[in-house]
C-alpha positions as a LaTeX table, in Angstrom:
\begin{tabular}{lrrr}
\hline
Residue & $x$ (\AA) & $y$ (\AA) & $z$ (\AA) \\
\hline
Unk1 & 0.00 & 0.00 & 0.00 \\
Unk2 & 1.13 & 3.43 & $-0.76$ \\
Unk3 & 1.52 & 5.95 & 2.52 \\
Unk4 & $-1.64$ & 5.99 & 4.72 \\
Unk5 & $-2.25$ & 9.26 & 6.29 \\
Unk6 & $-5.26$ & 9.01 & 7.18 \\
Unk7 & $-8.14$ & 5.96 & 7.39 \\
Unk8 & $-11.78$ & 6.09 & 7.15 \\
Unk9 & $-14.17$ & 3.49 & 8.60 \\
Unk10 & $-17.94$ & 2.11 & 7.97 \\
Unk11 & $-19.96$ & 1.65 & 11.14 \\
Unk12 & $-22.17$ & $-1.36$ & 10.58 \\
Unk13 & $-20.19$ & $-4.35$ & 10.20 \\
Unk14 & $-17.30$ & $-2.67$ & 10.51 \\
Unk15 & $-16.80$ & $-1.23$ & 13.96 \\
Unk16 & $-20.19$ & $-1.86$ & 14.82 \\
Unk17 & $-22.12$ & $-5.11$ & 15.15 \\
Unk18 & $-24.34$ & $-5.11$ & 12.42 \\
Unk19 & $-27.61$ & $-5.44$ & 14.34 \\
Unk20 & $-28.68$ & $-8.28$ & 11.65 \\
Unk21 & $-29.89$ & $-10.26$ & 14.99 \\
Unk22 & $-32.32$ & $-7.49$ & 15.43 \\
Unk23 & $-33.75$ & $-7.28$ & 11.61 \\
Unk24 & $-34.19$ & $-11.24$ & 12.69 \\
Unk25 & $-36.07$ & $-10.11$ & 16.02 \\
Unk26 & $-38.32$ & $-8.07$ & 14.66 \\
Unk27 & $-39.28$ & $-10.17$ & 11.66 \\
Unk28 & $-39.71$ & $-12.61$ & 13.64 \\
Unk29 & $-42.12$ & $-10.48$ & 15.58 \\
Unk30 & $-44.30$ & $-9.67$ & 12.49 \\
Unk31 & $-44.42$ & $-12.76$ & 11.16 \\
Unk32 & $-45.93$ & $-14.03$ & 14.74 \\
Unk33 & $-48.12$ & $-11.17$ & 15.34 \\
Unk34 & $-49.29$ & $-11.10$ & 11.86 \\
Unk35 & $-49.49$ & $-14.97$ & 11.45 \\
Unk36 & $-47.69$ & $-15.00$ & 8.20 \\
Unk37 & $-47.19$ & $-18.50$ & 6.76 \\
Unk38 & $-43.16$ & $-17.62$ & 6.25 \\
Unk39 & $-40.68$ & $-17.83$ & 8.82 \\
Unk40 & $-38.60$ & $-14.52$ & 9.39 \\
Unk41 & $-35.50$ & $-15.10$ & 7.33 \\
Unk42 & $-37.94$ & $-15.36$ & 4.58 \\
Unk43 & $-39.79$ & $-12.27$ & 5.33 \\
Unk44 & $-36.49$ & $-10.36$ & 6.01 \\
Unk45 & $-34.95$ & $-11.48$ & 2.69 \\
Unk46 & $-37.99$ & $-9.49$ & 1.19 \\
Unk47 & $-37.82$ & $-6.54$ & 3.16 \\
Unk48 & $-34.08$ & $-6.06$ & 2.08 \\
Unk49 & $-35.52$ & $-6.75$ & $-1.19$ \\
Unk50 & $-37.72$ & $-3.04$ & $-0.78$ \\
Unk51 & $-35.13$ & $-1.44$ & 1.28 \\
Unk52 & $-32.54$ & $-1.22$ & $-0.97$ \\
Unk53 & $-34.57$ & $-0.70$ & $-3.92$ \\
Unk54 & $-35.79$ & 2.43 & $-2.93$ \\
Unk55 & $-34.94$ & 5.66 & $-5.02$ \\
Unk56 & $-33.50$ & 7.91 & $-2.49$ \\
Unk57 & $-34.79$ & 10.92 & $-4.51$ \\
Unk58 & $-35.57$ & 13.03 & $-2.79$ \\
Unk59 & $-33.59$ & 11.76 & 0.22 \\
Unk60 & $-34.98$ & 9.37 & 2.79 \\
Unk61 & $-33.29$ & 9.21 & 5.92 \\
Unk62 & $-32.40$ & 5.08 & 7.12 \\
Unk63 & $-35.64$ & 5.67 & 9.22 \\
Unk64 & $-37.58$ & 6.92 & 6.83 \\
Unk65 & $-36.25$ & 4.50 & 4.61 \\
Unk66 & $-37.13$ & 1.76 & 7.33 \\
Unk67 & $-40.91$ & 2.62 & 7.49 \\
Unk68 & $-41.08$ & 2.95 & 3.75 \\
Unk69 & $-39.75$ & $-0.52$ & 2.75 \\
Unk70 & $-41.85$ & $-2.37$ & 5.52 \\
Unk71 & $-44.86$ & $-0.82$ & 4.52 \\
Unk72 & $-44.36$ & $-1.98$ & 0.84 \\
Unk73 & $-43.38$ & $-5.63$ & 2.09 \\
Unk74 & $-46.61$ & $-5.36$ & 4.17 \\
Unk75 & $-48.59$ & $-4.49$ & 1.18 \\
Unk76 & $-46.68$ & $-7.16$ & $-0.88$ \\
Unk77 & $-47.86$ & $-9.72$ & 2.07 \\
Unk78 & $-51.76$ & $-8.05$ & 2.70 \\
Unk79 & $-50.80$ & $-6.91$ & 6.26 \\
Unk80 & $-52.56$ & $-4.09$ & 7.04 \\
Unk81 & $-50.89$ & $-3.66$ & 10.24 \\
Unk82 & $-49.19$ & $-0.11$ & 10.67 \\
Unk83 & $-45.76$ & 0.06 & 9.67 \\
Unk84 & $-44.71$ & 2.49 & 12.22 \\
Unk85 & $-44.88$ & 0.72 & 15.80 \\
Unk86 & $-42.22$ & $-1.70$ & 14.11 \\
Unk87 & $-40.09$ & 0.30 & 12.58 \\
Unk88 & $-39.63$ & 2.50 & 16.04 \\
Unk89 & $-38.77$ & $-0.91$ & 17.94 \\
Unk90 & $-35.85$ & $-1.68$ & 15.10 \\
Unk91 & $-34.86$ & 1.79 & 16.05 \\
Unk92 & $-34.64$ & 1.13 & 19.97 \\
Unk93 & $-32.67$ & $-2.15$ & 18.93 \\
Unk94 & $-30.08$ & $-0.75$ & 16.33 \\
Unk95 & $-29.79$ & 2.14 & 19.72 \\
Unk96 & $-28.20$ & $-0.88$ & 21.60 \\
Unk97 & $-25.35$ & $-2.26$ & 19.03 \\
Unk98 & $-22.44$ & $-2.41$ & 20.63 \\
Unk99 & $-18.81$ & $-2.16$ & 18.66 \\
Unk100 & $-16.70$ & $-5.78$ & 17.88 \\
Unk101 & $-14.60$ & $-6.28$ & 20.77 \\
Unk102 & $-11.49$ & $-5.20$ & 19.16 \\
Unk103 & $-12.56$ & $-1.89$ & 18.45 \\
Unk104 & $-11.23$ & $-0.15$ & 21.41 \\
Unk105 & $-7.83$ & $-1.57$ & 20.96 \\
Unk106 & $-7.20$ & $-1.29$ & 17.81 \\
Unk107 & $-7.89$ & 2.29 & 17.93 \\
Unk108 & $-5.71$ & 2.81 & 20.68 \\
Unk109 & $-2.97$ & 1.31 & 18.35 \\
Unk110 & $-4.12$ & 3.50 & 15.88 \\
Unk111 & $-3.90$ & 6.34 & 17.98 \\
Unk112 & $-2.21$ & 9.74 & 16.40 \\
Unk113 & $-3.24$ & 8.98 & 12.97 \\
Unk114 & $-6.37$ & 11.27 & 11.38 \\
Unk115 & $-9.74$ & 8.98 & 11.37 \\
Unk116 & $-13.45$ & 9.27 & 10.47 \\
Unk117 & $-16.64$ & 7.03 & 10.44 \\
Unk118 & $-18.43$ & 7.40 & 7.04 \\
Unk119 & $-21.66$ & 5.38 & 7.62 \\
Unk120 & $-24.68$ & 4.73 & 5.97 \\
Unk121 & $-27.10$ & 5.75 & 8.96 \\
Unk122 & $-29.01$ & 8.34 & 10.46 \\
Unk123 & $-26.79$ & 11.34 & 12.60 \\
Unk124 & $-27.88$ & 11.04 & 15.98 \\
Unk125 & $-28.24$ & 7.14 & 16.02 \\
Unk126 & $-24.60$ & 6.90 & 15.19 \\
Unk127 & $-23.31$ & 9.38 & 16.92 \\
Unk128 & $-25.38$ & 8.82 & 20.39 \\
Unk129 & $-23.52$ & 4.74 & 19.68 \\
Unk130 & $-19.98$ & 5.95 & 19.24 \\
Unk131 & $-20.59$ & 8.41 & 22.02 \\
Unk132 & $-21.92$ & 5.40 & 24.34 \\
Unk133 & $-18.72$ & 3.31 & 23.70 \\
Unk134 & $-16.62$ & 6.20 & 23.61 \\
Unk135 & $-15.58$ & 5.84 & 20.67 \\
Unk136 & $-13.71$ & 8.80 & 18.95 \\
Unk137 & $-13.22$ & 9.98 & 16.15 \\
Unk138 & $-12.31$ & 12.88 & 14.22 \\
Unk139 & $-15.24$ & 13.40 & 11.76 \\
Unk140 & $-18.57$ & 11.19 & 11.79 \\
Unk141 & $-19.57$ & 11.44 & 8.14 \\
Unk142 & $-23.48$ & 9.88 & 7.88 \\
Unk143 & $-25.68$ & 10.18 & 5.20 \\
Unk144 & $-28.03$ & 11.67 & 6.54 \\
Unk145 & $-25.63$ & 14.69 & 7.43 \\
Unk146 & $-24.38$ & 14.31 & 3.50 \\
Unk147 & $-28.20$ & 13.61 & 2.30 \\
Unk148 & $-26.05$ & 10.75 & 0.15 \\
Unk149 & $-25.75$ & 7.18 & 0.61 \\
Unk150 & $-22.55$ & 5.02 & $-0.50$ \\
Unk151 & $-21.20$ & 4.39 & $-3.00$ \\
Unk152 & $-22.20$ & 7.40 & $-4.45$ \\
Unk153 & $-18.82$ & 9.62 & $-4.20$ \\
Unk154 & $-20.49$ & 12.77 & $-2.03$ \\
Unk155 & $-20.05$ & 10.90 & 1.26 \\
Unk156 & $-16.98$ & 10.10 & 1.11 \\
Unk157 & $-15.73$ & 14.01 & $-0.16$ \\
Unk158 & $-17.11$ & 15.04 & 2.53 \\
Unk159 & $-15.04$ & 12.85 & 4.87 \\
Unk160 & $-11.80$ & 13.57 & 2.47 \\
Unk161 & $-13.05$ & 17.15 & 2.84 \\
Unk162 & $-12.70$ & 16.98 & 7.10 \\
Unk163 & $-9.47$ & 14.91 & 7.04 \\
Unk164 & $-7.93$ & 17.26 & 5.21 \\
Unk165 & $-5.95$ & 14.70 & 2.93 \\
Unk166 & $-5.76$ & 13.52 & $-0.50$ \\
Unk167 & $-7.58$ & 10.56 & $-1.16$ \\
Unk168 & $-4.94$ & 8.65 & $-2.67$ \\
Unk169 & $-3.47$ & 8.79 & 0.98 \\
Unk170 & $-6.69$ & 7.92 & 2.80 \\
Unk171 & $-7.54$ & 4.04 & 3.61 \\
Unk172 & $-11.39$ & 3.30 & 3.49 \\
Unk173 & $-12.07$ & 0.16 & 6.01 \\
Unk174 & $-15.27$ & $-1.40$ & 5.37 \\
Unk175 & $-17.16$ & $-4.57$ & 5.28 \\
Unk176 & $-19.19$ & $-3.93$ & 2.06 \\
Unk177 & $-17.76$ & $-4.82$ & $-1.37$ \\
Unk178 & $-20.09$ & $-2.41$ & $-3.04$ \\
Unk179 & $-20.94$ & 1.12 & $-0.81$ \\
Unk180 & $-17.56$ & 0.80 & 0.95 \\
Unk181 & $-15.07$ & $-0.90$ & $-1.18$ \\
Unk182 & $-15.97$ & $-0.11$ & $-4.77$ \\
Unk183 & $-17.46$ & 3.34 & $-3.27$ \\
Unk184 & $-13.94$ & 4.36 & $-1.77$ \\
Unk185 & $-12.05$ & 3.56 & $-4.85$ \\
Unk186 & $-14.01$ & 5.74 & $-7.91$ \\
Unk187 & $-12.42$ & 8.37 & $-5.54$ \\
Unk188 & $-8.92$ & 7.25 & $-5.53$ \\
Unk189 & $-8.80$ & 5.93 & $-2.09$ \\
Unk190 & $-7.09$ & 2.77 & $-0.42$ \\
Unk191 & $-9.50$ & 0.15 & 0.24 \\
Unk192 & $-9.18$ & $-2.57$ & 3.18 \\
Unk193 & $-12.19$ & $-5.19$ & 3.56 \\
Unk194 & $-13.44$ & $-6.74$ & 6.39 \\
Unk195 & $-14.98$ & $-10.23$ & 5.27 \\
Unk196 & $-16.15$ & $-11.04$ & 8.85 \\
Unk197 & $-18.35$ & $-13.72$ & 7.31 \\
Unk198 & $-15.91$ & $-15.14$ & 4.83 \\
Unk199 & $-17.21$ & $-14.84$ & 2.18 \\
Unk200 & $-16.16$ & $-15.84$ & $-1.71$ \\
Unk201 & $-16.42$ & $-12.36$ & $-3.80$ \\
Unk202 & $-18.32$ & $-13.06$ & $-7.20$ \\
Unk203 & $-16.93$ & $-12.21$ & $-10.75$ \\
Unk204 & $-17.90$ & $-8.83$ & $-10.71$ \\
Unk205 & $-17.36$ & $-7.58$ & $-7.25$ \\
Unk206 & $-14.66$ & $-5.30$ & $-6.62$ \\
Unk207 & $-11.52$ & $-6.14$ & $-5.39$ \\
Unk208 & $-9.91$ & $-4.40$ & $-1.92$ \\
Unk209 & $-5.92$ & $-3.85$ & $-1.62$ \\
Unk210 & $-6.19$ & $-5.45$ & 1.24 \\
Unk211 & $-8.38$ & $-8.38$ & 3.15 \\
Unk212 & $-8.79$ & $-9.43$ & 6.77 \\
Unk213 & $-11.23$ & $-11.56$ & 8.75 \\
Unk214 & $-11.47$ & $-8.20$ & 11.69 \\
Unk215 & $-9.45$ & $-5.41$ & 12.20 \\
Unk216 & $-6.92$ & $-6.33$ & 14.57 \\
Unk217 & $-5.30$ & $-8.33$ & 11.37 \\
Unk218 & $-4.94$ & $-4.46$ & 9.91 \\
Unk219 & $-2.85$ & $-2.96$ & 12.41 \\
Unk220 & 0.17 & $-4.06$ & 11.56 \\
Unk221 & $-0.77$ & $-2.93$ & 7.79 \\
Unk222 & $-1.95$ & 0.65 & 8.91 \\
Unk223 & 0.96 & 1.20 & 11.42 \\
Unk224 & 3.48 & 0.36 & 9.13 \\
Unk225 & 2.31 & 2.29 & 6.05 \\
Unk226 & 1.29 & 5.56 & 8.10 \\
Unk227 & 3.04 & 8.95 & 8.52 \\
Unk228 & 3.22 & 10.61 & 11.44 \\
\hline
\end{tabular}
């Protein structure tokens, strides 16, 4: 890698559990409540089916976005529950992730060199998390604040833009393939991914400079290749 001077991080599955267990939950919840002849990995692989096909234009924040996609996989299932109740509880949850446990130490190794959290996710949500754990950084990039999810390249000029660095001398650490990894890189940045999961990258998926199973297996990487 070429001189880091700076790194950027995603939140969700990055430094912070993903909160998939709590999409489970509260599928789960629905389908009992709403006695819906699917269990809730089935009705969850349908709701990410409306979530990320919506056309953030004009801008939905993740909560709007939330309520919007449930609703449609509601209508797609004749519930005619409100939305709204559930979405707020998913809320609550995602209030309660906690960071991997090698968060804290790794960025106490990492200590001294310039780093931001460029997330897909609503302001206060992430910032009232990092602030819990005490986590600190020094820019918290969301898309909400950017009205701009990843990959598209305004998120992360904005966090290129508070660093104060090129991005050819900026590593982006993320756990997504697509919004962080291929998102990173139409700007010129380094890319590291974390494949937590391990899983096999298809044909057409882009292709990180480097690859670790969590973050501790970066430090060496980042310490090395940093100025000062």
């Amino acid at each position: 890698m070429d001189r880091i001077r700076a790194i950027t991080f995603d939140a969700f599955g990055t430094i912070i559990d993903t909160g998939r267990d709590a999409l489970i939950r509260i599928s789960d919840r629905i389908v009992r409540d709403q006695f819906l002849a699917i269990d809730a990995a089935g009705f969850l692989e349908r709701w990410d089916v409306h979530f990320f096909g919506i056309d953030h234009d004009p801008f939905l924040t993740l909560a709007e976005a939330t309520e919007v996609s449930l609703a449609r996989v509601f209508l797609e299932f004749a519930v005619e529950a409100d939305p709204g109740p559930y979405a707020d509880l998913l809320q609550r949850e995602w209030l309660q992730a906690r960071p991997y446990p090698e968060v804290a130490g790794v960025l106490e190794a990492l200590e001294g060199v310039p780093r931001a959290v460029v997330s897909n996710a609503d302001d206060a949500m992430l910032k009232e998390i990092l602030g819990r754990h005490g986590l600190a950084f020094d820019a918290v990039v969301t898309s909400e604040a950017c009205r701009s999810y990843k990959p598209a390249s305004a998120i992360f000029e904005v966090a290129v833009h508070e660093l104060g660095f090129p991005p050819e001398s900026i590593v982006h650490i993320g756990d997504s393939l697509e919004a962080d990894v291929r998102g990173a890189q139409r700007l010129g940045m380094m890319t590291a991914w974390v494949n937590r999961a391990g899983e096999t990258p298809g044909p057409d998926d882009a292709r990180a400079d480097i690859v670790v199973h969590d973050l501790t297996a970066l430090v060496p990487t980042l310490r090395e290749n940093s100025t000062r």
